[in-house]
C-alpha positions as CSV (number, residue, x, y, z in Angstrom):
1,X,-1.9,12.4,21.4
2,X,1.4,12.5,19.8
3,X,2.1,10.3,17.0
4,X,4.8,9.0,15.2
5,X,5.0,8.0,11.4
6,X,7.3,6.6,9.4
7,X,7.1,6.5,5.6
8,X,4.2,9.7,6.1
9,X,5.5,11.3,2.5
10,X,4.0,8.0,0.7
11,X,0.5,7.5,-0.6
12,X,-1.1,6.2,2.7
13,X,1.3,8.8,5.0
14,X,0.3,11.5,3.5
15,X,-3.7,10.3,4.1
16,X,-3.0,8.9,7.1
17,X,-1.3,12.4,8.4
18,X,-4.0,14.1,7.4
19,X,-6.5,12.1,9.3
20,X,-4.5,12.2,12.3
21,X,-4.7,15.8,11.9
22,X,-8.3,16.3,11.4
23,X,-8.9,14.1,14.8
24,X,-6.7,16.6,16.3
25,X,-3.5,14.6,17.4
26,X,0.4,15.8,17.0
27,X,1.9,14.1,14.4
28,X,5.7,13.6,13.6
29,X,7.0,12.5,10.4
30,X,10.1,10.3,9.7
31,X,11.5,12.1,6.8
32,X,14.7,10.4,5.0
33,X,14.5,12.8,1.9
34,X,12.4,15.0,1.0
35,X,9.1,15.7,2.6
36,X,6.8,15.7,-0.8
37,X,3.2,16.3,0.1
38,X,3.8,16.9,3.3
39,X,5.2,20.4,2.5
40,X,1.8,21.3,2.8
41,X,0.5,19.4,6.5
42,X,1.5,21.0,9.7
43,X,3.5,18.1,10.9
44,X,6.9,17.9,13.1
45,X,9.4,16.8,10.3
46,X,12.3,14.8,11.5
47,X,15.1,13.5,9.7
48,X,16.2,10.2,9.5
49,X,16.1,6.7,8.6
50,X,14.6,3.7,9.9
51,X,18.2,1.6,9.2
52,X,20.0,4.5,11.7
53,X,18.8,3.5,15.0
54,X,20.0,6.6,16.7
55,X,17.8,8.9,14.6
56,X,15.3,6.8,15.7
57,X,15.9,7.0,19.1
58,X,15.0,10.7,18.4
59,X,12.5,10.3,16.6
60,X,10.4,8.2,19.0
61,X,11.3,10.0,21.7
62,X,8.1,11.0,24.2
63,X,6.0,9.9,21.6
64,X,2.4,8.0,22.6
65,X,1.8,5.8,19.5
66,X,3.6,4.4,16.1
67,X,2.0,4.4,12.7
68,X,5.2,2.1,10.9
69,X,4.6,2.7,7.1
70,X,7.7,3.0,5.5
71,X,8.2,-0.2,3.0
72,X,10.1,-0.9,-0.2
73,X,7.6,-2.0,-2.1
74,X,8.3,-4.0,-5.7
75,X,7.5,-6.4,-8.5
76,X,10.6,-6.7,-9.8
77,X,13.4,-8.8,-7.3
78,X,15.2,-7.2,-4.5
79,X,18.1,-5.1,-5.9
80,X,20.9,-4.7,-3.7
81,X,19.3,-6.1,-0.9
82,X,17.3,-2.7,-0.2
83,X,14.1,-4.5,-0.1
84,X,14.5,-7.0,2.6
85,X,16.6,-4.0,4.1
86,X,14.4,-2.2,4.7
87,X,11.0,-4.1,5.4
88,X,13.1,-6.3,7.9
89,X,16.0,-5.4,9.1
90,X,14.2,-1.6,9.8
91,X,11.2,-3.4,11.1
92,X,13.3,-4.5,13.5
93,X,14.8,-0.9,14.4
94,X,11.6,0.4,15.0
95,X,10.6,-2.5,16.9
96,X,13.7,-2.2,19.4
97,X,13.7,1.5,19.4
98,X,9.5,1.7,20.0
99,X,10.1,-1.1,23.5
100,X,12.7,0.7,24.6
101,X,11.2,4.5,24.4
102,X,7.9,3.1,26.2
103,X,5.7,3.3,23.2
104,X,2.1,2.8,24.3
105,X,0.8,1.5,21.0
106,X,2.7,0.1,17.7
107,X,0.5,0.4,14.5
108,X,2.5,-1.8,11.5
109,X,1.4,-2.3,8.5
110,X,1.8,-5.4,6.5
111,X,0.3,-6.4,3.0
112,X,-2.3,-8.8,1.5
113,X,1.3,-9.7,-0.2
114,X,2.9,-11.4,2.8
115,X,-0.3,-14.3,2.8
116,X,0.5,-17.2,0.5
117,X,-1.5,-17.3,-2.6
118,X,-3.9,-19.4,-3.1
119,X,-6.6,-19.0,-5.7
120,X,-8.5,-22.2,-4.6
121,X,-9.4,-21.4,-1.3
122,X,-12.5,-20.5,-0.1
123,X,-11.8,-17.2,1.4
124,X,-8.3,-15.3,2.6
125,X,-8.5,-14.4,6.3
126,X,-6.2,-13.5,9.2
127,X,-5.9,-17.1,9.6
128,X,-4.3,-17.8,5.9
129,X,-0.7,-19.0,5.7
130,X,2.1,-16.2,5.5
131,X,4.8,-16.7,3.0
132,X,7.8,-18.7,3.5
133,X,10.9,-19.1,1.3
134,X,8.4,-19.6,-1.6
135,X,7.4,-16.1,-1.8
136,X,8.9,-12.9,-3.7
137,X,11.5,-10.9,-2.5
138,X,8.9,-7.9,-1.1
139,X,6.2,-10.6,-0.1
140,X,9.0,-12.8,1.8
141,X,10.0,-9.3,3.4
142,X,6.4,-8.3,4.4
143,X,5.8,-12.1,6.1
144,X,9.3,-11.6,8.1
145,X,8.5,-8.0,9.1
146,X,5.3,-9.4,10.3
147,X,6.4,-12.4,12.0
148,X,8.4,-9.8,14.5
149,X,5.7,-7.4,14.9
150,X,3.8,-10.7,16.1
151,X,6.5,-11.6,18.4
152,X,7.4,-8.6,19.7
153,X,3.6,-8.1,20.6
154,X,3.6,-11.3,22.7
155,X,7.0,-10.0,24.8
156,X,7.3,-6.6,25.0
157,X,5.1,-3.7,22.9
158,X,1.7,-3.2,22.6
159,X,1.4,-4.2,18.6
160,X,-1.5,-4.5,16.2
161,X,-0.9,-5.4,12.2
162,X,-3.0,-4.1,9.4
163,X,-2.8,-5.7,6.1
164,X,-4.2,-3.5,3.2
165,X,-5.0,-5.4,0.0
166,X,-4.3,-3.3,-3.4
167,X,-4.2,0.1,-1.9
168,X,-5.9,2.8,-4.6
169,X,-7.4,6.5,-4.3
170,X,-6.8,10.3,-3.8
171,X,-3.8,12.5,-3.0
172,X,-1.5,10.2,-4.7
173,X,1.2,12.7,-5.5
174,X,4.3,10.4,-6.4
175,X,2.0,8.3,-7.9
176,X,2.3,5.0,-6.7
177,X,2.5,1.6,-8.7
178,X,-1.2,1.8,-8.7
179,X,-2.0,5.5,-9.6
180,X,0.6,4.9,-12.5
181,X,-1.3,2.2,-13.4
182,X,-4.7,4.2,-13.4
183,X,-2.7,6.8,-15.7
184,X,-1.2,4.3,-18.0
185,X,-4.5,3.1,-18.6
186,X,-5.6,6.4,-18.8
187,X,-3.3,7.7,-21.6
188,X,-3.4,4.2,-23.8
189,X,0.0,3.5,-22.8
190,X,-0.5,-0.6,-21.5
191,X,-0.4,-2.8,-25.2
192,X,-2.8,-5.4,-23.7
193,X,-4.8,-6.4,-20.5
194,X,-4.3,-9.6,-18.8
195,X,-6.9,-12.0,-17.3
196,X,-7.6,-11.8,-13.8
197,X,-7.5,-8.4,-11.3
198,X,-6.9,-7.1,-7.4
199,X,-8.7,-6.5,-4.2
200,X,-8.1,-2.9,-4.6
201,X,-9.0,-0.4,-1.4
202,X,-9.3,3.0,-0.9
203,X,-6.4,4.6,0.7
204,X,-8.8,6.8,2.7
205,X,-10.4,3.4,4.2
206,X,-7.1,2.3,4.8
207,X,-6.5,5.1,6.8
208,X,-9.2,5.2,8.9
209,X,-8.8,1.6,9.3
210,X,-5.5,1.8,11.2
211,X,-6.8,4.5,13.3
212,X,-9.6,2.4,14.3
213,X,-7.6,-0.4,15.1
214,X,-5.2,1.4,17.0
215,X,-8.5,2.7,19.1
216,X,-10.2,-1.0,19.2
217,X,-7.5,-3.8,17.6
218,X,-6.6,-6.1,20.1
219,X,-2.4,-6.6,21.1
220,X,-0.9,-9.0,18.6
221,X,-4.4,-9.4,16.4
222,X,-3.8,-8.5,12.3
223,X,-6.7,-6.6,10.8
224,X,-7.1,-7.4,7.1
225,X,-8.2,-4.3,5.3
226,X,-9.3,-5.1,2.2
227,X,-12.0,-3.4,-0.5
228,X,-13.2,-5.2,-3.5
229,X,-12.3,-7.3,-6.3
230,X,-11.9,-5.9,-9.5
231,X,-10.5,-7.3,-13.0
232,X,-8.3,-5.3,-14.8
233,X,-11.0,-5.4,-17.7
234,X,-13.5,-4.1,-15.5
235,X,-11.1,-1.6,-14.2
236,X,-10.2,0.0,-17.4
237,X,-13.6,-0.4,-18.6
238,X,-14.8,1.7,-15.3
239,X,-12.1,4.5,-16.3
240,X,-13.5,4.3,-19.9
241,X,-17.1,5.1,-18.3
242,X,-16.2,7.7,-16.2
243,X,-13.9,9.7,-18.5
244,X,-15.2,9.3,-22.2
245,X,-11.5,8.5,-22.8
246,X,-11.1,5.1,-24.4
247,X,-8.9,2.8,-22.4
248,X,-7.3,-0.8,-23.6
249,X,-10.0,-3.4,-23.7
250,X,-8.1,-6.6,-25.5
251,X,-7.2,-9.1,-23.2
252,X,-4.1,-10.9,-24.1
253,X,-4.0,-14.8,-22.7
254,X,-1.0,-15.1,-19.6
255,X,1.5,-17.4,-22.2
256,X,1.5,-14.2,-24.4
257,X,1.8,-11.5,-21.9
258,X,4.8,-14.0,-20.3
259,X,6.4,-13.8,-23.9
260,X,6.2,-10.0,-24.5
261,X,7.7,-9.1,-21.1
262,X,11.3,-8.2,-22.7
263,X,9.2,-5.9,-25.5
264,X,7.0,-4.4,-22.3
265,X,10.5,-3.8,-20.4
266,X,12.2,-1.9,-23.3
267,X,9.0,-0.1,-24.3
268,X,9.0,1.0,-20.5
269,X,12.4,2.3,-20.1
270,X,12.0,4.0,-24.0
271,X,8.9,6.1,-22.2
272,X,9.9,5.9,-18.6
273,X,7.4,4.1,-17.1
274,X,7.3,1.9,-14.6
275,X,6.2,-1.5,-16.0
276,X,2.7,-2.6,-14.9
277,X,3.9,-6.4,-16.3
278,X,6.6,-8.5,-15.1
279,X,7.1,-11.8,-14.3
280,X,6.0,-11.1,-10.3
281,X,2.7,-8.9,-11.2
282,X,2.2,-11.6,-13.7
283,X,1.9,-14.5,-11.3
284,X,0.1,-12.5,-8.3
285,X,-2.7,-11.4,-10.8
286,X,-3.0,-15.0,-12.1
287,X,-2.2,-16.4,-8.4
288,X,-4.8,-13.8,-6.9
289,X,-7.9,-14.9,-5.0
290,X,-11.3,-13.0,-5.4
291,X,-12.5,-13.3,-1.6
292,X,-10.3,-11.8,0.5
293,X,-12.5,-11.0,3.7
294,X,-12.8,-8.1,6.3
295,X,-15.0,-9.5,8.1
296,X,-12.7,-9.1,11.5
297,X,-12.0,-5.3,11.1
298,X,-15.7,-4.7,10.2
299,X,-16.6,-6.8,13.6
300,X,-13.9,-5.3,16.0
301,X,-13.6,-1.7,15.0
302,X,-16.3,-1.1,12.6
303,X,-14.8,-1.1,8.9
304,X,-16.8,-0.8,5.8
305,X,-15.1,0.4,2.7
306,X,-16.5,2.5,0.4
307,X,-17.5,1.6,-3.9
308,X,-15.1,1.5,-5.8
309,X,-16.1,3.6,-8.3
310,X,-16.2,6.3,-6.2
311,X,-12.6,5.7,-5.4
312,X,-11.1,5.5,-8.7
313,X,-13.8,8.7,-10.1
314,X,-12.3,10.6,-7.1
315,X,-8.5,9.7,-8.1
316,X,-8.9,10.4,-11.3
317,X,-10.4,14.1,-10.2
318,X,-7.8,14.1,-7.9
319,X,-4.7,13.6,-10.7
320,X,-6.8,15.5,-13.3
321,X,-7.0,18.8,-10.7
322,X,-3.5,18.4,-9.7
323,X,-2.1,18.0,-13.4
324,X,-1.0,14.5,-13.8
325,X,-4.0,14.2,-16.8
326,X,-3.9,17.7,-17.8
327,X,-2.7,16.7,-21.3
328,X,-4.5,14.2,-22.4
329,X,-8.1,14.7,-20.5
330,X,-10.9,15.7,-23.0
331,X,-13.2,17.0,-20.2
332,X,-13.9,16.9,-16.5
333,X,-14.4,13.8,-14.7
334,X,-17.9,13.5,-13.9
């Protein structure tokens, strides 16, 4: 088949290209940049933007299926409006664009973000409550972008939403917000941990769990695709284990972490990191529920993630291999 992907140079893209790629189909790549790691993939290139609707008129054309990936993704407001921008208003584009060009099947993907939090309940399904005018910027995006995937599904395209929970793992070559957490942890460069954690997945689960459910998902069904809950404690402890490197341990109470956000901001831009605290990260790791189930995907199309550990001992072979660790790693992952 020929298929379509847009944000393919990202952490998932570049995984989910390569999968494509492995089963054999065509794949074409929005591009609005620069192609990254996907310099190295045989895939058709095209450049544009999901906000100009006539490069995606191009783009789409005599294409069989839509993998819709590219997302602003952020913990820190909406700045200039190129959050909701892009997560709705270019939602929207590719929505329009995919009806019109005859698309047989429209693969979005949403986040664990766009469901309301609510540590109290039971368990977080595809039945929890997306996020209204409550939410954050990016969540309140993600919810909206769904809502029209939804909607469009029920008039006009053949639509199926995945919702990845923490999304972790190999081949993370920008590196994401979670990959720069891994290294930040990594190199001693977070003060303090904080109570409470993710459901973090493997991207490579993630992948394969779109392409199942564009094989087996049902028109206008979400999949959750979630992994495991982990604790940033246990998570730094797991790096400690793996690496021999000693990672932060002390875990600071919320009230303090909340009162050295302005220090954590201006030690961030001193180094150049991207803050793993701010006020948003703060309240979805404390709002954050443990049991976040994928029990549909696993009954409709078969999805089972893998460990864990495996994930983050093969990210952190991955980043030591490709030289993102290669100054301060004392010997091989193993």
């Amino acid at each position: 088949m020929k298929i379509a992907v847009t944000g393919a140079n990202g952490h998932v893209g570049v995984n989910l290209c390569q999968a494509l790629l492995d089963q054999g189909h065509e794949v074409r790549a929005l591009i609005h940049h620069h192609a990254g790691a996907l310099k190295s993939l045989p895939v058709t290139q095209i450049r544009g933007d999901i906000l100009d609707r006539e490069s995606l008129r191009s783009f789409l054309q005599e294409v069989d299926v839509v993998f819709h990936l590219a997302a602003r993704i952020t913990i820190n407001g909406d700045p200039g409006g190129i959050v909701s921008g892009t997560n709705i208003d270019g939602t929207r584009n590719m929505l329009e664009i995919a009806a019109d060009a005859g698309i047989k099947r429209f693969i979005h993907f949403s986040s664990i973000d766009a469901i309301r939090p609510d540590p109290s309940a039971p368990v977080i399904d595809e039945d929890s409550i997306l996020v209204e005018s409550d939410g954050f910027p990016y969540s309140r995006s993600k919810a909206t972008g769904e809502r029209l995937v939804l909607e469009a599904a029920r008039e006009k395209l053949d639509a199926v939403v995945v919702s990845p929970t923490a999304i972790i793992g190999p081949a993370d070559s920008v590196p994401s917000l979670t990959g720069k957490a891994v290294i930040q942890l990594y190199q001693h460069q977070i003060p303090g941990l904080v109570p409470g954690g993710y459901n973090w997945v493997d991207v490579r689960d993630v992948a394969e769990g779109a392409m199942a459910a564009c094989r087996h998902g049902i028109r206008g069904e979400k999949y959750l695709l979630s992994g495991a809950w982990c604790s940033l404690s246990d998570l730094s402890g797991m790096i400690f284990r793996l690496t021999g490197v000693r990672t932060p341990q002390r875990v600071f109470p919320y009230w303090l972490a909340k009162l050295g956000l302005p220090f954590i901001s201006g030690y961030s831009r001193m180094t150049g990191n991207v803050p793993l605290y701010t006020s948003e990260s703060l309240k979805i790791i404390a709002g954050g529920n443990e049991h976040i189930s994928h029990e549909k995907a696993s009954r409709t199309f078969g999805y089972q993630p893998r460990d864990l550990e495996n994930t983050i001992k093969d990210l952190l072979t991955w980043f030591v291999e490709n030289g993102y660790l290669k100054n301060y790693a004392k010997t091989d992952v193993n």
